[in-house]
C-alpha positions as CSV (number, residue, x, y, z in Angstrom):
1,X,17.0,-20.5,37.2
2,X,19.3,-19.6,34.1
3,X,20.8,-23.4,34.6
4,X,18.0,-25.0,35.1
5,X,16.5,-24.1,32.1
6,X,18.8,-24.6,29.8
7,X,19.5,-28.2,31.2
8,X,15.9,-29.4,31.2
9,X,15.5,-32.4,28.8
10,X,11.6,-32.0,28.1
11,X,9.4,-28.8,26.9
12,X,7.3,-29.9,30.3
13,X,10.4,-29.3,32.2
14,X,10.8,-26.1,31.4
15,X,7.5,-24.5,31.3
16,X,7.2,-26.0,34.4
17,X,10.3,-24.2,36.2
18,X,9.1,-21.0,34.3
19,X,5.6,-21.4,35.4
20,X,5.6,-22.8,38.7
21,X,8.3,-20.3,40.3
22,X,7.0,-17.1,39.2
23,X,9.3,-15.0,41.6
24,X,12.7,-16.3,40.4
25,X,12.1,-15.7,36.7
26,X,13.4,-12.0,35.8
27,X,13.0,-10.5,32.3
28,X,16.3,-12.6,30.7
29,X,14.7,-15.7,31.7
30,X,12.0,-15.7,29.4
31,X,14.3,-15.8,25.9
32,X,16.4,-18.4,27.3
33,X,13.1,-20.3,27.7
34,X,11.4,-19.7,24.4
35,X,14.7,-20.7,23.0
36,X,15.5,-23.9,25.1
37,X,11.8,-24.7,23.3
38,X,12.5,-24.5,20.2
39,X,15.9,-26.6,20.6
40,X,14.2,-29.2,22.0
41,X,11.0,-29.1,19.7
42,X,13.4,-29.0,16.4
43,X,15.0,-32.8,18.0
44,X,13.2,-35.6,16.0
45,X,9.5,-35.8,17.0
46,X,8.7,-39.0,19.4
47,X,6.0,-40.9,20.2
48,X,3.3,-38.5,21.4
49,X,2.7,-36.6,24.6
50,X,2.6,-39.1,27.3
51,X,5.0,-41.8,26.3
52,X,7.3,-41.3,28.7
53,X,10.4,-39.6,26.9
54,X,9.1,-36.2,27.0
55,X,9.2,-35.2,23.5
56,X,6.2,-33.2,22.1
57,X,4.9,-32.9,18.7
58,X,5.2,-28.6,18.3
59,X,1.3,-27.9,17.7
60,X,0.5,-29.8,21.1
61,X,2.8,-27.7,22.8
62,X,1.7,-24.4,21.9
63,X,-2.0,-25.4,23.1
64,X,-0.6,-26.3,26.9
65,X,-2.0,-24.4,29.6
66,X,1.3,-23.5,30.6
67,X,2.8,-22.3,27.3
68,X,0.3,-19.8,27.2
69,X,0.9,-18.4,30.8
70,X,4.4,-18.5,29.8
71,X,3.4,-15.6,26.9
72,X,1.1,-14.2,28.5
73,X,3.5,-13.4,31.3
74,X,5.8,-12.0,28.0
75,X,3.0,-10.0,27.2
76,X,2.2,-8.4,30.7
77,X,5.8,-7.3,31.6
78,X,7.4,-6.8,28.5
79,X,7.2,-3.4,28.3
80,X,9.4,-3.1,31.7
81,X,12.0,-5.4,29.8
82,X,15.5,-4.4,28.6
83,X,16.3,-4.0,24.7
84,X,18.3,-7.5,24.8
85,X,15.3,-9.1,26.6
86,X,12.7,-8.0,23.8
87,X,15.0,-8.6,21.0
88,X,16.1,-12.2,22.0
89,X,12.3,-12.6,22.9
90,X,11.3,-11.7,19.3
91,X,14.2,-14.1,18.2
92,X,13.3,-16.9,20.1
93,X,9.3,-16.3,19.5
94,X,10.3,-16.5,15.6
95,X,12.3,-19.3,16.0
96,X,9.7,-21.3,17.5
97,X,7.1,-21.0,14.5
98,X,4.9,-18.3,16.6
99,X,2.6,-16.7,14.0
100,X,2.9,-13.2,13.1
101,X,-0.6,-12.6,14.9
102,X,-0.6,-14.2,18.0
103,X,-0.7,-11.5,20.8
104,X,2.5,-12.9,22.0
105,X,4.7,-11.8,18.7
106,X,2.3,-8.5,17.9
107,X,3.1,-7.1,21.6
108,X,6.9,-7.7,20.6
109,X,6.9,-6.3,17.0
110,X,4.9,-3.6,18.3
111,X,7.4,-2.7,21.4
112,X,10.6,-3.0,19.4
113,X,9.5,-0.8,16.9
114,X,8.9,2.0,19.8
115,X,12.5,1.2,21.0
116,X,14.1,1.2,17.6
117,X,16.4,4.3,17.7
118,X,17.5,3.1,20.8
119,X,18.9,-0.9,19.8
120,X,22.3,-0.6,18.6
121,X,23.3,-2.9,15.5
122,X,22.8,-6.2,16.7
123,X,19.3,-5.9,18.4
124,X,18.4,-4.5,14.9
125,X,19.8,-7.2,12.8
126,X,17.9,-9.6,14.9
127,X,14.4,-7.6,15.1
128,X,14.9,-7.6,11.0
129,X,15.6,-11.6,10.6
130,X,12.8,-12.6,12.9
131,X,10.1,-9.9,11.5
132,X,10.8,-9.7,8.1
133,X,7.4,-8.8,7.1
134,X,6.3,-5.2,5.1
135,X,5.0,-3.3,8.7
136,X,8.6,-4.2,10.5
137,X,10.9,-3.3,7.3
138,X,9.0,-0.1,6.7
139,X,9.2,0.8,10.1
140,X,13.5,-0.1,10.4
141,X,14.1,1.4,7.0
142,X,12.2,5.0,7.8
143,X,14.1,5.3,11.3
144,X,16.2,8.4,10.5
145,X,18.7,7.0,13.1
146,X,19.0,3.7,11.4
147,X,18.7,5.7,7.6
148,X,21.7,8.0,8.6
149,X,24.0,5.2,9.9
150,X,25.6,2.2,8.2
151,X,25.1,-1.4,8.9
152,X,27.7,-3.8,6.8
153,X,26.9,-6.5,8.7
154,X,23.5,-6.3,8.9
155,X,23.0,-6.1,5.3
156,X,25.1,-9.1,4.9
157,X,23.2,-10.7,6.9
158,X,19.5,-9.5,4.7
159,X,21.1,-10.5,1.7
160,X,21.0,-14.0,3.2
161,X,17.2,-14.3,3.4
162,X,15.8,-11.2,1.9
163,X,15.5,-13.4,-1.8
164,X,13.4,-15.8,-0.1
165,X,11.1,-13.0,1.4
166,X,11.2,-10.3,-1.9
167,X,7.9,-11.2,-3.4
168,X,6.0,-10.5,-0.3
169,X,7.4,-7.1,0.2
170,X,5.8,-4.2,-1.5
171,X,7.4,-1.6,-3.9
172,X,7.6,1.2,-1.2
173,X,9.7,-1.2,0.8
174,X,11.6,-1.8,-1.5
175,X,12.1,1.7,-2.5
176,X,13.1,2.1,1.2
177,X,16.1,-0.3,1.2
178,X,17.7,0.6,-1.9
179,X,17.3,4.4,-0.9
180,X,19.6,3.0,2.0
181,X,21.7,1.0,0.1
182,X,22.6,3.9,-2.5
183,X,23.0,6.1,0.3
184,X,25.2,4.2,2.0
185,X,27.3,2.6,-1.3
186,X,26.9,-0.5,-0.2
187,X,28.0,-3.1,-3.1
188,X,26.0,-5.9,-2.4
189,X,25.3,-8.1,-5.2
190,X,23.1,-10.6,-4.0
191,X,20.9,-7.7,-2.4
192,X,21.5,-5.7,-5.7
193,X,19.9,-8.6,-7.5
194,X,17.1,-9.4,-5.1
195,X,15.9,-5.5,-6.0
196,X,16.7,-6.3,-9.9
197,X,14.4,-9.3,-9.9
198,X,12.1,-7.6,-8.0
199,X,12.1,-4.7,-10.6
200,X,11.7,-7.6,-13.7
201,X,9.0,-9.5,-12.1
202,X,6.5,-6.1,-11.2
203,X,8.1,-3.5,-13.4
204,X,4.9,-3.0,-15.5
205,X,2.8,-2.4,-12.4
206,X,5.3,0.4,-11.1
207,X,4.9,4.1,-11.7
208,X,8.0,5.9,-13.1
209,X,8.7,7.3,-10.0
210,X,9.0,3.8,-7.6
211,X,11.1,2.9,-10.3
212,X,13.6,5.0,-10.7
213,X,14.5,4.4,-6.5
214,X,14.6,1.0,-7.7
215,X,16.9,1.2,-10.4
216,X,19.5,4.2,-8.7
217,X,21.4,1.7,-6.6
218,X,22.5,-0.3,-9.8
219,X,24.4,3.1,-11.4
220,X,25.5,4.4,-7.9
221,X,26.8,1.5,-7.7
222,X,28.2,1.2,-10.9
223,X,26.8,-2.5,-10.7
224,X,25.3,-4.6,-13.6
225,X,22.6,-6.8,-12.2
226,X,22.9,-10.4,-13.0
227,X,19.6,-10.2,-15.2
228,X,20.6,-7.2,-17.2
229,X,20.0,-8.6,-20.1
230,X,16.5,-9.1,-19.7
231,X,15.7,-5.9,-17.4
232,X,17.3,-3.4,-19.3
233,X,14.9,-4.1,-22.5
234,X,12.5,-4.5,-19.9
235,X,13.2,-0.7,-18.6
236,X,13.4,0.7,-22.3
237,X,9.6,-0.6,-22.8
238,X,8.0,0.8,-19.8
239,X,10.0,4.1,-20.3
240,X,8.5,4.1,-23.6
241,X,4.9,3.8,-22.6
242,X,5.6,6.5,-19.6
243,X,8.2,8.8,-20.4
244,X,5.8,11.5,-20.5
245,X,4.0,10.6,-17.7
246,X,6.7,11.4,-14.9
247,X,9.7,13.8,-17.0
248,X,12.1,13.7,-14.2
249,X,11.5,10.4,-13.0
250,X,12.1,9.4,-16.7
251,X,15.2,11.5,-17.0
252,X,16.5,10.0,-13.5
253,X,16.1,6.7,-14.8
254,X,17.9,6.8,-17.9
255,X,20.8,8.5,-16.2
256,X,21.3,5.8,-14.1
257,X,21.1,3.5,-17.3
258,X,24.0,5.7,-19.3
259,X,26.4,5.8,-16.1
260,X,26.0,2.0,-16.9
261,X,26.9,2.3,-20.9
262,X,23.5,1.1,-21.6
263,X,21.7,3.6,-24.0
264,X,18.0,3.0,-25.0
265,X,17.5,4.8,-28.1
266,X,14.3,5.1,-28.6
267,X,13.6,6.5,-25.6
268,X,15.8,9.1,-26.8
269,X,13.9,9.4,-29.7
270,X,11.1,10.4,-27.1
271,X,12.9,12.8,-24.5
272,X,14.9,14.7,-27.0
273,X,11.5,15.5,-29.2
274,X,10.1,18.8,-29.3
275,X,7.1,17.8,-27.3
276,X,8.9,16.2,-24.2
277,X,10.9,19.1,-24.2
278,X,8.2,22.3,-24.6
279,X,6.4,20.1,-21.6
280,X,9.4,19.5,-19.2
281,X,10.5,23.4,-19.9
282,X,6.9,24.6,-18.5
283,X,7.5,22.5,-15.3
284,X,8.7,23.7,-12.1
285,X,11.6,21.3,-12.2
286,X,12.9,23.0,-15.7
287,X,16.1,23.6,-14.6
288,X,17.6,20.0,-12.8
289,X,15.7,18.6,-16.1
290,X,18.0,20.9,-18.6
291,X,20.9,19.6,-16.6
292,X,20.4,16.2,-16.8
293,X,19.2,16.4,-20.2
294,X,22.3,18.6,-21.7
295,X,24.6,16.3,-19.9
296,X,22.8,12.9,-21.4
297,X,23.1,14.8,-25.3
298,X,26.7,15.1,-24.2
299,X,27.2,11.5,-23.5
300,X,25.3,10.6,-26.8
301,X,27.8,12.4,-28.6
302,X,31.1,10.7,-26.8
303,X,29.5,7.3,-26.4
304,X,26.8,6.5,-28.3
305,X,28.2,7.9,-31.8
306,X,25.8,5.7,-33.5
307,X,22.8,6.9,-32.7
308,X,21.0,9.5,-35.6
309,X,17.7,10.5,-33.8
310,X,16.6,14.3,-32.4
311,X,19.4,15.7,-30.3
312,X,18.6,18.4,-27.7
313,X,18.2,22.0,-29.0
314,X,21.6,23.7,-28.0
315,X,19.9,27.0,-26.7
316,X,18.4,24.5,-24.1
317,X,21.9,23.2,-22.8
318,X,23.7,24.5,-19.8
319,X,26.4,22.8,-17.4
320,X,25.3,19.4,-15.5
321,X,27.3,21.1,-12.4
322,X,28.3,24.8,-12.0
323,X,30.7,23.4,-8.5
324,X,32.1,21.0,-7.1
325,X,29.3,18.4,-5.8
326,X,27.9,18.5,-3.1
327,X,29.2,15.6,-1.2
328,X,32.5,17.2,-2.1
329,X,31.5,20.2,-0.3
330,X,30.1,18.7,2.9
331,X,33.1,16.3,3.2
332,X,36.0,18.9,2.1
333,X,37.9,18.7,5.7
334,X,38.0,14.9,4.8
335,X,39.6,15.5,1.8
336,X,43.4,14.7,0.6
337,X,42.4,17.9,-2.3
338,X,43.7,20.3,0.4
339,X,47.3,18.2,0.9
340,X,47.7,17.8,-3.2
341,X,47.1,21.3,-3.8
342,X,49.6,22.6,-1.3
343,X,51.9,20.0,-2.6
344,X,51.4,21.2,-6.3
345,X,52.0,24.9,-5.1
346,X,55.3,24.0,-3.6
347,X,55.9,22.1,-7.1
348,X,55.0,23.4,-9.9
349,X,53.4,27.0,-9.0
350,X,50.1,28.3,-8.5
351,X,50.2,29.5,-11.7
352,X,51.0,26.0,-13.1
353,X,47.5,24.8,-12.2
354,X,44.0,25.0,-11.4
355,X,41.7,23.9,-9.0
356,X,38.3,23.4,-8.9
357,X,37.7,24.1,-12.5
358,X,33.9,23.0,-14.4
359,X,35.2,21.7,-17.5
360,X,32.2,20.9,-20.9
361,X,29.9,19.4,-20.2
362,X,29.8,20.6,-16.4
363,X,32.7,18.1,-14.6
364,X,34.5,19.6,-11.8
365,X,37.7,18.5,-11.5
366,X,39.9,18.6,-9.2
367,X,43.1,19.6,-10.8
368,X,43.6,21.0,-14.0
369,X,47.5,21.2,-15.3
370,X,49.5,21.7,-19.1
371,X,52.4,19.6,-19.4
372,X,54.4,19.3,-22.8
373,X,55.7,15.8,-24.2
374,X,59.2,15.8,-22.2
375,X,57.5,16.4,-18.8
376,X,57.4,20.0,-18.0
377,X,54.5,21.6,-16.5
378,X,53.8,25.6,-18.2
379,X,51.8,28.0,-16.8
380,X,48.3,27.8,-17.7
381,X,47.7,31.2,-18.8
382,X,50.1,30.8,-21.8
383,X,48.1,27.5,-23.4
384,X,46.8,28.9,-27.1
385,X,43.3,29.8,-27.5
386,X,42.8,27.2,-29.8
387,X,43.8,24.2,-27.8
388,X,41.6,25.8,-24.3
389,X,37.8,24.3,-23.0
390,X,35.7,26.8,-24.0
391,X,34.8,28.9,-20.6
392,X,32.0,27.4,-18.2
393,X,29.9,30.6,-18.9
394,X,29.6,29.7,-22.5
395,X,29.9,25.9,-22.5
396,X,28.2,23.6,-24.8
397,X,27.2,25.6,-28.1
398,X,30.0,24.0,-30.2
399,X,31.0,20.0,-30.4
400,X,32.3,18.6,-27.4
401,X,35.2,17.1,-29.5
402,X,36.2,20.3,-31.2
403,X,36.3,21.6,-27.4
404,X,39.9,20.0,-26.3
405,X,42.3,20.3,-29.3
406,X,45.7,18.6,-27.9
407,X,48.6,20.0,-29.3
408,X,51.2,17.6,-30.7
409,X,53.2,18.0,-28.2
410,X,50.8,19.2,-25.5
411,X,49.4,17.5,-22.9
412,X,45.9,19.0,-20.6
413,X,46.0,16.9,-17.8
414,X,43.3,16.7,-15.4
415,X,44.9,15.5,-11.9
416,X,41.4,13.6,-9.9
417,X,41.6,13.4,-6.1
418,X,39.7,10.2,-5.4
419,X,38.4,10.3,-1.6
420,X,37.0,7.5,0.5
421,X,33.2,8.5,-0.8
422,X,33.6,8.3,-4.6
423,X,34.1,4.2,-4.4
424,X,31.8,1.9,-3.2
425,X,31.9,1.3,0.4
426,X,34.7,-1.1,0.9
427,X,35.9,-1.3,-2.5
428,X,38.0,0.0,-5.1
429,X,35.2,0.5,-7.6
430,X,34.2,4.2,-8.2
431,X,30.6,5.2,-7.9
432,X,29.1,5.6,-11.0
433,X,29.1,9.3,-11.6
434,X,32.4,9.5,-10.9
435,X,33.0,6.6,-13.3
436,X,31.1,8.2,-16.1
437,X,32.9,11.6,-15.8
438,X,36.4,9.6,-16.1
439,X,34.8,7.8,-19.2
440,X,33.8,11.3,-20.7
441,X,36.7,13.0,-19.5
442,X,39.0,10.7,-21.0
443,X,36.9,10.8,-24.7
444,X,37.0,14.4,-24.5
445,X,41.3,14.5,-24.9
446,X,42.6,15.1,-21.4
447,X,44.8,12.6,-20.2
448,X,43.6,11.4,-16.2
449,X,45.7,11.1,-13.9
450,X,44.2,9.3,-10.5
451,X,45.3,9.5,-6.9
452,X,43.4,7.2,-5.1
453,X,42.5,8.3,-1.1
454,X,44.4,4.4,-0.2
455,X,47.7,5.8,-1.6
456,X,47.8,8.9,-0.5
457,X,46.9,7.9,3.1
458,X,50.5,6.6,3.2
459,X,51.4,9.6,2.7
460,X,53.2,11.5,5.5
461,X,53.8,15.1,5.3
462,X,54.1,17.4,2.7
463,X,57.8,16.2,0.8
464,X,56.5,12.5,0.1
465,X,53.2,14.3,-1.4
């Protein structure tokens, strides 16, 4: 039946064999019919029906008799097919031109959705292309076994169409697949860009809240969007309108926009003012908000040196982070940080370095280490009180650039173990949190010293560490 299908030369052909031989078409059948349709209905359109070479305009086709026994028999079984039957269907069915609500494609969309945590990648990729529609995204993106795994290629393969198909989505979709693509540091810049022009063309009409989800891929990413120029200012003037309408959300958001050394000053003006302030310090989110808030007055003092507006009150600033993060944490038996550390005891000493430690204005690092100008490493304890980061109890009351004092012929070196999850997926670009913290880092005195996981993978054994 396969072959004769797939050799028929007219769409009368083979909705005949499918029609007229009921009991020698199994569920695979049917996709490599709808399909063998729409490769013959996409060959130049002939005379019409009748003439002899068996070539049918499409619309007169999808009005036979036998077409529609040839769904309908779709419809009535397809619940007994296999994933790669109902996926190909779907394909085939989208292929062909099928409306999105003829019973035919509804039965599908509706049966692959109940199936969804059980396709594996490509049934999913091919459910997304020939769906595409608000219902079928929301209902892929909020699969939590689809959420927790990643799909390169099927993102590749979005970013193909998903341009075409952005206006019609809505915000919360959208929200949805850049919560994945943040999640998953997926550098994509044509899907990256999709979401920015998405964010320029309906900003105004967003709450705070939509779009900061929006905006987070671009800074986890540490990824410009090709209309910067105009989004940004775009950004700045809704923020201004709303800051106080959504603190955190407003907070969140122009994070996002410093890890990408863009800073909107007068919406600092707003959140550093005594009235954002006394209102976000009443909320039940007080704390995360002091954090983010004492760690953006700390990068307006290392990178925006020009700016002369209200600066947050120093009793309100604590440490951004009082550990190490929590990906860190949760991915510490994938970490080279165990191998460097007992590589460094062997070295230099334990009492030559430090691990772990929160340095002003809250940045773990990794390794902490004092070497003089001619290359020797000294203990730690003996480094003068003058030149030392002020302890993480007591951390930001003073200027961060009175904090590190390098001697003349001191060097505090911070040694940063860069794993496989502080760079974009598939890329040598650091997320950017981590990017920002080596900006800051580096403008607070201490000299940085990288070890990038794709070196010391090489490494084998303890002597070449």
């Amino acid at each position: 039946m396969k072959r004769l299908i797939e050799r028929s030369r007219s769409v009368g052909e083979v909705l005949r064999w499918v029609t007229q031989n009921p009991g020698k078409v199994s569920a695979s059948h049917y996709p490599i019919a709808l399909h063998k349709l729409g490769q013959l209905l996409q060959q130049q359109p002939g005379p019409p029906m009748g003439a002899g070479d068996g070539r049918e305009p499409a619309g007169q086709v999808l009005e036979q008799p036998e077409f529609h026994a040839l769904c309908q028999a779709i419809v009535s079984g397809c619940a007994k097919f296999d994933n790669f039957s109902i996926v190909n269907c779907l394909y085939a069915a989208a292929a062909l031109g099928l409306p999105g609500e003829s019973p035919l494609v509804r039965v599908l969309e509706d049966e692959s959705r109940s199936r969804l945590g059980r396709f594996n990648q490509k049934d999913v990729s091919m459910v997304f292309s020939s769906e595409a529609n608000n219902k079928a995204l929301e209902a892929i993106f909020s699969s939590q076994l689809f959420y927790e795994n990643r799909q390169e290629r099927f993102i590749r393969s979005m970013a193909e169409w998903l341009p075409r198909k952005a206006e019609n989505l809505t915000p919360y979709t959208m929200a949805l697949i850049a919560k994945y693509v943040a999640r998953h540091r997926l550098r994509e810049p044509r899907l990256l860009d999709t979401i920015a022009n998405f964010l320029l063309k309906r900003g105004e009409q967003l709450d705070s809240k939509v779009i900061q989800k929006l905006v987070f891929p671009f800074s986890r990413m540490n990824y410009r969007p090709s209309n910067h120029g105009e989004l940004f200012p775009k950004l700045e003037a809704i923020l201004e309108q709303k800051a106080g309408s959504s603190p955190l959300a407003t907070v969140n958001i122009l994070m996002s926009m410093f890890q990408l050394s863009h800073f909107p000053q007068t919406v600092l003006h707003q959140v550093f003012s005594p009235g954002f302030i006394t209102n976000v310090m009443s909320s039940p989110y007080a704390l995360i908000v002091r954090r983010y808030l004492s760690l953006l007055d700390a990068a307006v003092e290392l990178e925006f040196r020009e700016y002369s507006g209200p600066r947050l009150d120093p009793r309100y600033r604590v440490l951004m982070f009082e550990h190490a993060l929590t990906a860190d944490e949760a991915n510490r038996k994938y970490s080279y940080k165990g191998l460097v550390a007992e590589a460094l005891r062997q070295l230099v000493g334990e009492e030559c370095y430090r691990q772990d430690e929160v340095l002003p204005p809250g940045y773990c690092t990794d390794f902490l280490l004092w070497i003089n100008r001619s290359g020797t490493v000294l203990p730690l304890s003996r480094i003068p009180a003058a030149s030392r980061a002020p302890p993480a109890t007591s951390p930001v009351t003073m200027s961060l650039r009175s904090s590190v004092l390098a001697l003349t012929s001191d060097l505090q070196v911070v040694l940063s173990v860069n794993d496989k999850w502080h760079y974009c997926q598939n890329s040598d670009i650091l997320v950017g949190s981590r990017a920002m913290r080596d900006r800051h880092l580096r403008l607070l005195g201490y000299c940085l010293v990288q070890l990038p996981y794709t070196e010391l993978e090489k490494v084998s054994g303890i002597e070449e560490a």
